[in-house]
C-alpha positions in Angstrom: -17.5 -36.3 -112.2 -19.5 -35.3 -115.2 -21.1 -39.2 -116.0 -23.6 -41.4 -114.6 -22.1 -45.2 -114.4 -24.2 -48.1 -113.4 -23.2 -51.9 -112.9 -26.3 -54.5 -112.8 -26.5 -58.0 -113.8 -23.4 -58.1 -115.8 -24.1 -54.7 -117.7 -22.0 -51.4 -117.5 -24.0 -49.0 -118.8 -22.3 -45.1 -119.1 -24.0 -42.3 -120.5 -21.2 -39.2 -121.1 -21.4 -35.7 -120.1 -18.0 -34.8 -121.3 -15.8 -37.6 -119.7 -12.7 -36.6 -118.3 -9.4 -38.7 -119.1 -9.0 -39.9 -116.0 -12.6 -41.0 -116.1 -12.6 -42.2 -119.8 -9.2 -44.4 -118.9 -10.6 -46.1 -116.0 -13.9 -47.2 -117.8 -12.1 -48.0 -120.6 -9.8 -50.5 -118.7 -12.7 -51.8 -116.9 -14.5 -52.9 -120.0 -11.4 -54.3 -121.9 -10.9 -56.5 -118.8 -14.7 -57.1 -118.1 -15.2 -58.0 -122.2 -11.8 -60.2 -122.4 -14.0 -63.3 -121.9 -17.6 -62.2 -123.0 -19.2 -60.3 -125.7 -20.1 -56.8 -124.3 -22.3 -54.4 -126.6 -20.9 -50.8 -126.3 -23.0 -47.9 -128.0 -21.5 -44.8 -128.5 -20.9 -41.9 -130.7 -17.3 -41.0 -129.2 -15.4 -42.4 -131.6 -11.8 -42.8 -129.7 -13.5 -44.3 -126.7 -15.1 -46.3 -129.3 -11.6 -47.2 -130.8 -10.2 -47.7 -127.8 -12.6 -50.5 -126.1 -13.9 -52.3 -129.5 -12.3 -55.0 -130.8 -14.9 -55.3 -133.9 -17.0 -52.2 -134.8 -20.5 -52.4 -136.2 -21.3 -49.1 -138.5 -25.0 -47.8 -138.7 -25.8 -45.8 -141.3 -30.0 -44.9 -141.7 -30.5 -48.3 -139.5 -28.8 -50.6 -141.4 -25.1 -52.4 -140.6 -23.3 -50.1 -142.9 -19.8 -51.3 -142.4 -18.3 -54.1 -139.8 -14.7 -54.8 -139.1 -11.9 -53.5 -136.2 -10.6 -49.9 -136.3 -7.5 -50.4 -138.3 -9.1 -52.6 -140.9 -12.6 -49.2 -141.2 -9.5 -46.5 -141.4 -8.2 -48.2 -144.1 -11.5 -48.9 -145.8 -12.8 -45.4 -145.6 -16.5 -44.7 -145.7 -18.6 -43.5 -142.6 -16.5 -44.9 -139.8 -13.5 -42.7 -141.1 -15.3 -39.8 -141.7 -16.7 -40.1 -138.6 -14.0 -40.4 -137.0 -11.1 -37.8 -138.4 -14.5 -35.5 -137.8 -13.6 -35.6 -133.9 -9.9 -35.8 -134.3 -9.5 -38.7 -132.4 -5.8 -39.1 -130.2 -4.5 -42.7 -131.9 -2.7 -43.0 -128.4 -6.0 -44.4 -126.9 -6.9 -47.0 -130.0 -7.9 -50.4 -129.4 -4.2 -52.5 -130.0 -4.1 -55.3 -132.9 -4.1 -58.5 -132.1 -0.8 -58.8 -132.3 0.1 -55.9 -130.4 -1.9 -57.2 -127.5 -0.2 -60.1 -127.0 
C-alpha cells in the first residue's frame, strides 16, 4: 500500500502517496459511513476523493473561504473548485450522490 492511515480518538487521518482504487474505495466507504452521523473535517487536494466523500465543500483560496456549497451545486457555479477540479480530470463515477440519489 502506498498510504499511511491512522484511527485515534474518533479521527481518520490519511495522508496519500498515490492511492490505489481499491485503497481509495475502501477509505472512502469508511468515512461516508463513519461521517453519516457526525461532522468529519477532510483536507485534501484530490479532488474526486474530495467529491466523493463531501457532502458540503469548503473552497480556500489565499486563506480565506473562497466558495462553500456540495459538488454539483460548485460545478455549476464555476470559479476555483471547477477549475480545480476538470484540472485533474476527475471520473464523475466516484462523486459524492445528491441527496436524493442517496436515499
Amino acid at each position: 500500500m502506498t498510504g499511511a492511515h491512522q484511527m485515534t480518538s474518533g479521527r481518520l487521518v490519511w495522508r496519500s502517496l498515490g492511492m490505489l482504487r481499491p485503497v481509495r474505495a475502501r477509505l472512502t466507504g469508511v468515512i461516508r459511513g463513519y461521517a453519516r452521523d457526525r461532522t468529519c473535517v477532510v483536507i485534501s487536494h484530490d479532488m474526486d476523493f474530495i467529491a466523493a466523500v463531501a457532502d458540503r465543500i469548503l473552497v480556500l483560496e489565499h486563506g480565506r473561504i473562497a466558495q462553500v456549497a456540495d459538488h454539483h451545486a460548485l460545478m455549476a457555479e464555476g470559479g476555483l473548485y471547477k477549475r480545480l477540479h476538470e484540472a485533474q480530470n476527475v471520473d464523475p463515477g466516484l462523486v459524492y450522490p445528491r441527496p436524493s440519489e442517496a436515499d
